[in-house]
N, C-alpha and C positions, 0 to 999 in steps of 0.2 A: 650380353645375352648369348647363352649356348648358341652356335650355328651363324652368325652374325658374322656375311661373308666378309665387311670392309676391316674387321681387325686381321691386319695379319699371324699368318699362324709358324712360318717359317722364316726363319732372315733369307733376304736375296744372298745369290753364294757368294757374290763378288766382297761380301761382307763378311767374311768366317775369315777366324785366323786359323793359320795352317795349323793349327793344331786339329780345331775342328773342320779342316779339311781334310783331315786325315781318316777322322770317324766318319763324315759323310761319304767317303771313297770304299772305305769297307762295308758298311753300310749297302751303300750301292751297289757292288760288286756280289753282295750274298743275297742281293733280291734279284738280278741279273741269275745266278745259280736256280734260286727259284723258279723263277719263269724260265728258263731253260729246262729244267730238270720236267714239270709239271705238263711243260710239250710233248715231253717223253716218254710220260708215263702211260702204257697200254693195258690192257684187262689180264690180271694174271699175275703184273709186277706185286711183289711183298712188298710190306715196309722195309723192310731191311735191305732189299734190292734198291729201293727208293732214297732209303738212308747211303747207301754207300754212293750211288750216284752223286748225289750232291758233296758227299766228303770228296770223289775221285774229279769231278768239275772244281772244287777251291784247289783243291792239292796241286792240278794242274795248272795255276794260276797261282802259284806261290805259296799261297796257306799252310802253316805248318804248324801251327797251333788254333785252341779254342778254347774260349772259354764254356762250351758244352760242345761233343761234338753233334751231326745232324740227329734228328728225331723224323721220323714219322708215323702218321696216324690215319688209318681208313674207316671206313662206314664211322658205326658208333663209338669207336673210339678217338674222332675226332671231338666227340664231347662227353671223353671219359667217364665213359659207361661204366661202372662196378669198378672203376679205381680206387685202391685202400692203400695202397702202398708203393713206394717210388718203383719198385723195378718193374711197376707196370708198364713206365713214360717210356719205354724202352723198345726198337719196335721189334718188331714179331714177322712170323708169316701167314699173317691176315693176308687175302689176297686181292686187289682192286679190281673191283666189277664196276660196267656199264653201270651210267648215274650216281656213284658213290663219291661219297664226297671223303677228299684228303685235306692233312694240314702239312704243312712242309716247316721244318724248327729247324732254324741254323744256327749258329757263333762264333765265328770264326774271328780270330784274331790276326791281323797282314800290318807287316810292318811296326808291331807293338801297339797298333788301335784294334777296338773290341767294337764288336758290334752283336746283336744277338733280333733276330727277325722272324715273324711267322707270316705264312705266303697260306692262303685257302682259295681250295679251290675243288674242281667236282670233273669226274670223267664224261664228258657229256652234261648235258641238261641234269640240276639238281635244283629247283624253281625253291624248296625250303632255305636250302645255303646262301644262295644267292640274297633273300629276304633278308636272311641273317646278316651277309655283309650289309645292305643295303643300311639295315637298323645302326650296326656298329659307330657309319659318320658320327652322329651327334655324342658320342662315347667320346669321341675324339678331342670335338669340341668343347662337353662341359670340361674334361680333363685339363686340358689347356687354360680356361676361363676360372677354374676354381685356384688351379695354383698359381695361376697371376694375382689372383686374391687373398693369394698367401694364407688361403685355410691350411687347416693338418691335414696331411697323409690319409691320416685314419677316416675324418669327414669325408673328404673326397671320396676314399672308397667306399663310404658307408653310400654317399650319394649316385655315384654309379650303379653299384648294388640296386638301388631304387628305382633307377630311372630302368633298367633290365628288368625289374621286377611288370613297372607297370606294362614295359613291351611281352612282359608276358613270355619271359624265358629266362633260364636259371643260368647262375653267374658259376663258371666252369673253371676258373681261375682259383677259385675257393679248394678245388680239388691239388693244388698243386702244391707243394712245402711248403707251410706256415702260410698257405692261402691267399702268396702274394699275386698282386697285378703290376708287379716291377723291382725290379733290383739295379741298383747302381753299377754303372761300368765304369773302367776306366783306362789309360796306360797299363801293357802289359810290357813287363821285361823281357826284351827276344835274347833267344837262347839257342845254343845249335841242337840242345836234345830237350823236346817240351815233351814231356811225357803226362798222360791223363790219367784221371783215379776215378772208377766210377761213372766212364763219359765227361768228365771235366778236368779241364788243364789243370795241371797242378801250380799252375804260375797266377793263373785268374784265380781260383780257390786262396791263394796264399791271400793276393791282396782282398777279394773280399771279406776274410776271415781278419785282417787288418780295421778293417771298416770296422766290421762289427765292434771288437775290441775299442776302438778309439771312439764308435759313435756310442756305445754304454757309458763311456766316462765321459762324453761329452754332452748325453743328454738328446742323440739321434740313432738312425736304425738306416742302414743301407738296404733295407729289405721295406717296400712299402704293403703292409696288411692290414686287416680289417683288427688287430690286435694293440695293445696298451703302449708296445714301445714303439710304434709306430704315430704316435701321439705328438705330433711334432710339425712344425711346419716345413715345404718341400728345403732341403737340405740344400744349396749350390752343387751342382756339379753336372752330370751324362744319366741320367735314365731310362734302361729302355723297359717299357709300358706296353702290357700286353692284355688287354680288356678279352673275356673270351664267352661267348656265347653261346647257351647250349637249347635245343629247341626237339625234346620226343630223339633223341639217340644221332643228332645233326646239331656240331659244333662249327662256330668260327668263329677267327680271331683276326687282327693285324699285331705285332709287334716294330715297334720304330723307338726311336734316341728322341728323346724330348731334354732341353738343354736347359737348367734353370740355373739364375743367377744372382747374385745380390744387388739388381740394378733397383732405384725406387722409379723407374718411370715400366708401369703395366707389359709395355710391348716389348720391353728390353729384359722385364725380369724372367721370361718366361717362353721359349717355342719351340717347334718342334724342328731337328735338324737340318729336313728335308721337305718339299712338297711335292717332288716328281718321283713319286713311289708309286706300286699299282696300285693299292687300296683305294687313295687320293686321286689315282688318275679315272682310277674306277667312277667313282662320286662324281668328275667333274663330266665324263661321256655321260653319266644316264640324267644329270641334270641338264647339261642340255640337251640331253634328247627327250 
């Protein structure tokens, strides 16, 4: 059952192989940027101010590649008000006002692991955003609980979609190329010159353009959408999954690494990298208070 505290949703870390201690480290370190960065941001900062922040906090910390670089988004274009076309995702000098609510979009790639994270949040009191996280938990959940049940891609998203609908706000993830709510990460090759195309590493681009090619012929799609080739059940590998919520011109999202695997026992086939993120931490403060 969606939300059904006693399944676990995370492996303990002491259980990751260094491989995926390597993604939960980066991982980590670019929700760390977030919450840093989102402390700092005062009435007046742009997007784009806000973007470089958080690229000059990784860079400082090693970061020299990404699989996208930072994004940000204020008022209503946290839920992609009048977006028609990608150089929208782009930010701007919208400028943050008192009560406004941001989303913070990172990917940075440290040490050849990828990671890609979205951090929301509100300058002061924003009582509708807050709701919106508050809703997102059980997203999390049925997410988790479906592809342990080894549906397709496409159900699952068909069934998030539903479960947004009956909460009575529109799925904002639909607005972003090919309408995904997740794309496959994975090892990236470090390089002493990562140069980007478009806001994306051209190293991350190569291999997800890899995927694609080898998951056509093999009958999968490294892009999860509410579309045909997306028809398939969840693939083995790194996923990060970003469910996004949009409510009257007031978006949010969480993005995190969900790890699926070809194990047949339910709790091994299926979780998410991490459980001490803030989203997660968020949920466990206001349940018990």
């Amino acid at each position: 059952m969606a939300g059904d505290t006693k399944q676990r949703t995370a492996r303990p870390a002491g259980r990751l192989s260094a491989e995926l201690r390597g993604f939960q480290e980066v991982q980590r370190l670019a929700y760390e940027c977030a919450e840093t960065v989102a402390a700092q941001l005062r009435p007046g900062v742009t997007e784009r101010e806000a973007a470089r922040m958080q690229r000059d906090w990784l860079r400082e910390r090693g970061v020299r590649d990404w699989f996208h670089l930072p994004f940000a988004w204020f008022g209503d274009r946290t839920a992609f008000t009048g977006f028609r076309v990608p150089l929208q995702f782009f930010p701007t000098n919208r400028r943050l006002e008192p009560g406004m609510p941001f989303i913070l979009d990172m990917a940075p790639v440290h040490r050849g692991y990828a990671a890609d994270v979205g951090y929301s949040g509100s300058l002061g009191l924003n009582p509708v955003q807050d709701r919106l996280m508050a809703d997102l938990r059980p997203h999390r959940d049925l997410i988790l609980e479906q592809v342990r049940e080894r549906r397709s891609l496409r159900e699952i998203y068909e069934n998030v979609e539903r479960l947004m609908t009956r909460q009575g706000y529109a799925n904002r993830h639909r607005a972003y190329p090919f309408g995904v709510i997740a794309h496959k990460i994975d090892r990236v090759e470090q390089r002493r010159w990562s140069p980007t195309a478009f806001g994306f590493g051209t190293q991350s681009l190569k291999g997800l353009a890899s995927d694609v090619l080898r998951g056509h012929r093999d009958g999968w799609s490294p892009l999860w959408s509410p579309y045909r080739f997306s028809d398939h059940v969840p693939q083995p590998g790194l996923w990060a999954v970003e469910p996004h919520l949009g409510f009257r011109g007031t978006g949010a999202k969480f993005e995190e690494i969900l790890v699926v695997t070809d194990s047949r026992d339910p709790e091994e086939s299926a979780y998410w990298l991490d459980d001490d993120l803030p989203h997660v931490r968020r949920w466990a403060e206001e349940k018990a208070g």
